[in-house]
N, C-alpha and C positions, 0 to 999 in steps of 0.2 A: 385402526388399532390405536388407542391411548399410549404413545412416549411414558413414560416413567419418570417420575421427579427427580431430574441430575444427580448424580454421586459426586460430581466435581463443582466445586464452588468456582466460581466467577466474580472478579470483582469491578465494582460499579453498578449504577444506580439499574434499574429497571428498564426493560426496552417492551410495553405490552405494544406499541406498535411497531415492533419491528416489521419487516418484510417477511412473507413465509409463503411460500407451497409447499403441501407435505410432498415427501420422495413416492415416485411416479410406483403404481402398483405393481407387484412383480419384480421390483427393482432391488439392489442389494448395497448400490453406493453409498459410499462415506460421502461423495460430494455430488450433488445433482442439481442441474440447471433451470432454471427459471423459464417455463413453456413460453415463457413473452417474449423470451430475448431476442435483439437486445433491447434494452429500455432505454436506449437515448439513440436515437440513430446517428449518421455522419454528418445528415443538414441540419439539425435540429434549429440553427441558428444560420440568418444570411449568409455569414460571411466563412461559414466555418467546413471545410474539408474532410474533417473528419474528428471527433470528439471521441479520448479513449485515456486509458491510463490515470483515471482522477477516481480522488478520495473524497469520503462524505464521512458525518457526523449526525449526532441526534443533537440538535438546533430547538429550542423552543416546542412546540404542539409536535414539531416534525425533524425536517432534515434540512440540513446544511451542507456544501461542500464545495473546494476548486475542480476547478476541473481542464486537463488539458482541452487546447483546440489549436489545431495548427490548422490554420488559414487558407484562405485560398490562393496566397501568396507560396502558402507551404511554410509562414513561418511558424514559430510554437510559443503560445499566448497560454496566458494561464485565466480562466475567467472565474466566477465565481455563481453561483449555484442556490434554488431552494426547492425543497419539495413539499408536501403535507403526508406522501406516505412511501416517500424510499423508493418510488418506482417512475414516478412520472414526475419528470422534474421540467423547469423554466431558469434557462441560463442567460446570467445576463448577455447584451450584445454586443459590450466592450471590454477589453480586458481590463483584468484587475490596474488600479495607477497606484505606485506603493508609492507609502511615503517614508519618509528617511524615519527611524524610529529615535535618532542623535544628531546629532552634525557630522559626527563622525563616521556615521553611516551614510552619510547623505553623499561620500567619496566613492562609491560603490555603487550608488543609487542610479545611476542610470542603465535602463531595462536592453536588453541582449534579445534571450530568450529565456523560457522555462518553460520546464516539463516535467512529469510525472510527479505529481505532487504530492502530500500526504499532510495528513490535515490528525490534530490530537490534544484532548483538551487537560491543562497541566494547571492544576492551580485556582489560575481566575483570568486565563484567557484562549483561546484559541492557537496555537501556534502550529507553524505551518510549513514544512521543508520542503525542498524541489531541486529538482537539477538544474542550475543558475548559468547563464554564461558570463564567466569574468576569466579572460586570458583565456578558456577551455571552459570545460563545464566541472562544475563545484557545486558544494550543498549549498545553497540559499537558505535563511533563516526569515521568519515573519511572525507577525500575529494578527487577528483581528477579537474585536468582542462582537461585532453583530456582523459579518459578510457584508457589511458595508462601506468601510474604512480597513485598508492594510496598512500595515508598518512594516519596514524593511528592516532587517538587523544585520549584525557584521556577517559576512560570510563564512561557515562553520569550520573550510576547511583551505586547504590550499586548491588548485588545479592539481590532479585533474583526479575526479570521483563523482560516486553517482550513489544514487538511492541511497539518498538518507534516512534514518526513521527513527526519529525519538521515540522512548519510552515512554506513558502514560502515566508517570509522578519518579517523583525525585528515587534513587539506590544510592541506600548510603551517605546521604543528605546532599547527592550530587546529580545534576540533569544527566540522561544517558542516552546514546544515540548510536544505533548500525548506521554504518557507512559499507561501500563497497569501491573503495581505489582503483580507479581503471588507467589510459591513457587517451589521447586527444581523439583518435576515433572511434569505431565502433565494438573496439573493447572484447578480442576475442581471448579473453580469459578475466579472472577477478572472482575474488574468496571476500568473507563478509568481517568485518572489525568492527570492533566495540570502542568507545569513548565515552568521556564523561566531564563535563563543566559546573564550575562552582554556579556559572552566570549567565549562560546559554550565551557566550561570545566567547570565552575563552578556552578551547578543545584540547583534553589530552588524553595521558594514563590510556593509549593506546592498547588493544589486545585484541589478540586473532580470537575468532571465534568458530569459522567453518570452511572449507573450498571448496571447489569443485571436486568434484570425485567417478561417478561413471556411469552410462545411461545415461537419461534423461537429464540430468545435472554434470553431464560429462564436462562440457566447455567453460560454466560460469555459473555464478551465483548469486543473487540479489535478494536484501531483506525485503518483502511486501506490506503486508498491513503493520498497522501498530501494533506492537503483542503487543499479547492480550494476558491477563494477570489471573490464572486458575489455583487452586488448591496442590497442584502436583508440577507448577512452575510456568515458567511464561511460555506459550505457547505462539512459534513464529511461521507465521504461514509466509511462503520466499518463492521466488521462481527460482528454476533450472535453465539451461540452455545446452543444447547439445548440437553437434553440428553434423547435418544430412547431406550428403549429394546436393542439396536443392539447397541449402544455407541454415541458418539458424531455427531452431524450432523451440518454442520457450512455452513451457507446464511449471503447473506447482504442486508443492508438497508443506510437509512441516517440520517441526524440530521442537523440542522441549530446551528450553535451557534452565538455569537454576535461578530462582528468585533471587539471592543476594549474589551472587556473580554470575552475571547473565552471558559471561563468554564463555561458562563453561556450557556446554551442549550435554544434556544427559541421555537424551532419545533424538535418534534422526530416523524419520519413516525413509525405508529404502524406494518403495513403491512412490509413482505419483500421487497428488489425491485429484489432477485433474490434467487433462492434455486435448490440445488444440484437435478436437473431434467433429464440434458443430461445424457446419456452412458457414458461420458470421467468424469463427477463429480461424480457419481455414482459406481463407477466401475474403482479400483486402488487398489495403494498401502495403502491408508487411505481411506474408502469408503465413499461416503458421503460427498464432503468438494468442495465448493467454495469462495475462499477465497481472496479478492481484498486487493492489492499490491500498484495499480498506475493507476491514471486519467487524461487524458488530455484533455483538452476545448478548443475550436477555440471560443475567443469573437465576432469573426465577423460573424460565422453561429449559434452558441450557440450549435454544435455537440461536444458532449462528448466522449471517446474510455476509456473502464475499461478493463486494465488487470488484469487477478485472474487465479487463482493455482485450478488445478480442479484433486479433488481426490486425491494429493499430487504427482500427477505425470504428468503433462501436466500443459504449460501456455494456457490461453484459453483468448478470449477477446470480449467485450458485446459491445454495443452500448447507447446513448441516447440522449436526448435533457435536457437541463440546466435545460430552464424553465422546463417540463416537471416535472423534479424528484424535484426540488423546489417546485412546485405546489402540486405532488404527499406529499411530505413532511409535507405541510402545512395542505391539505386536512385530511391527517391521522393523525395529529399528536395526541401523546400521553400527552404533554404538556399542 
């Protein structure tokens, strides 16, 4: 059956290569998985233990992206990424080496770790946030123009926070970015906050935007992909975390917030739109965990592609329709 020509406008350029399989026969999902997954496995590369939690972009002909790799030391590297069709990618075999983007950044510039990256094109260049180790883990600032050269910039925020994710162009003639404040371990609690810099180094004008609340987002909360910029408001696809018998169990869902104040939330889907079900989310180095990185839209089919980190050891990637999970959103919301 022929999809319908979007009723919700999406903004940015055209994606006719995006990644697609249509949803499986019989099926009723808002989100449905990729029969290949996952598309990058744990060894993809010599040295690497497991590859999961990384963002990609449309890059040139194709695709672009970082992408975590914790080691087989078990440390966590951040490397860097190309594809020609979204699916089957060649990572490089050493980590990214940034360079100081100032002098003043070059005080910061020495590498820790990083992890969970996210990758968003603002302007005229690539920039690139992650959870940094400086004192605890913090948001790390970067940029590149070709995935070939990184540059480091001041760190966004203080110790200790996590999942950061810029916005995709200036609100209000200012850069904007979720963050999620945790503390020095494994963070069993954390709500999502809004920020905003005249100069991507200088962070404030703080505001709460969502917490945890019950189900499947009982424990904690995390912004995922970049929203994304639709006709009915920015649309934030974010994991959940809830805590089982067995320990954390991490699904996603979405939320609408409002184009010129983006901390206000207009719609929050009560329902997941995806939870750790397959073998490869199930069944890792962290059991249990699907955990969304990166979203790309084509506005002219209104087909969506979600990469997510499945299990802590595989990238894996879903599918969906705009309207769809907008509709889905609206219909459940909790708001």
């Amino acid at each position: 059956m022929t999809q319908a020509a979007p009723s919700i406008r999406v903004a940015g350029p055209a994606l006719p290569n995006l990644p697609w399989e249509d949803r499986p026969a019989g099926s009723s999902a808002v989100v449905w998985r990729y029969s290949g997954n996952p598309i990058i496995p744990h060894d993809l590369i010599p040295t690497s233990n497991s590859i999961f939690n990384s963002a990609v972009v449309p890059y040139g002909e194709g695709f672009a992206g970082v992408f975590r790799v914790d080691d087989t030391r078990r440390a966590m590297q951040l490397h860097a990424g190309k594809s020609a069709d979204g699916l089957t990618w060649t990572i490089e075999p050493e980590r990214i080496q940034w360079r100081p983007a100032s002098p003043r950044a070059a005080e910061i510039n020495e590498f820790v770790y990083g992890y969970d990256p996210r990758v968003t094109w603002i302007e005229d260049r690539y920039y690139i946030t992650w959870c940094n180790g400086y004192h605890g883990p913090t948001i790390g600032v970067g940029y590149t123009h070709d995935f070939e050269t990184f540059y480091q910039m001041e760190n966004a925020f203080l110790p200790f926070n996590r999942n950061g994710v810029l916005f995709p162009r200036k609100i209000n003639g200012s850069y904007a970015m979720l963050s999620r404040p945790s503390d020095n371990g494994h963070t069993p609690f954390g709500d999502i906050f809004y920020s905003e810099s005249p100069d991507m180094v200088h962070w404030g004008r703080h505001r709460f935007v969502m917490g945890a609340t019950d189900g499947w987002q009982a424990t904690k909360i995390g912004a995922g992909p970049v929203p994304i910029e639709t006709s009915e408001g920015w649309l934030l696809i974010y994991h959940g975390v809830l805590t089982s018998c067995n320990g954390f169990v991490y699904s996603f869902g979405a939320a609408l917030l409002d184009l010129d104040e983006p901390w206000k939330v207009m719609y929050r889907g009560e329902p997941y739109l995806l939870a750790p079900q397959a073998p490869y989310e199930r069944t890792g180095d962290v059991p249990n965990v699907a955990f969304p990185c990166a979203a790309l839209a084509d506005p002219a089919t209104g087909r969506m592609a979600i990469y997510y980190g499945g299990a802590d050891t595989v990238v894996c990637v879903a599918f969906a329709y705009v309207d769809e999970v907008v509709d889905f959103v609206k219909t459940h919301s909790k708001v």
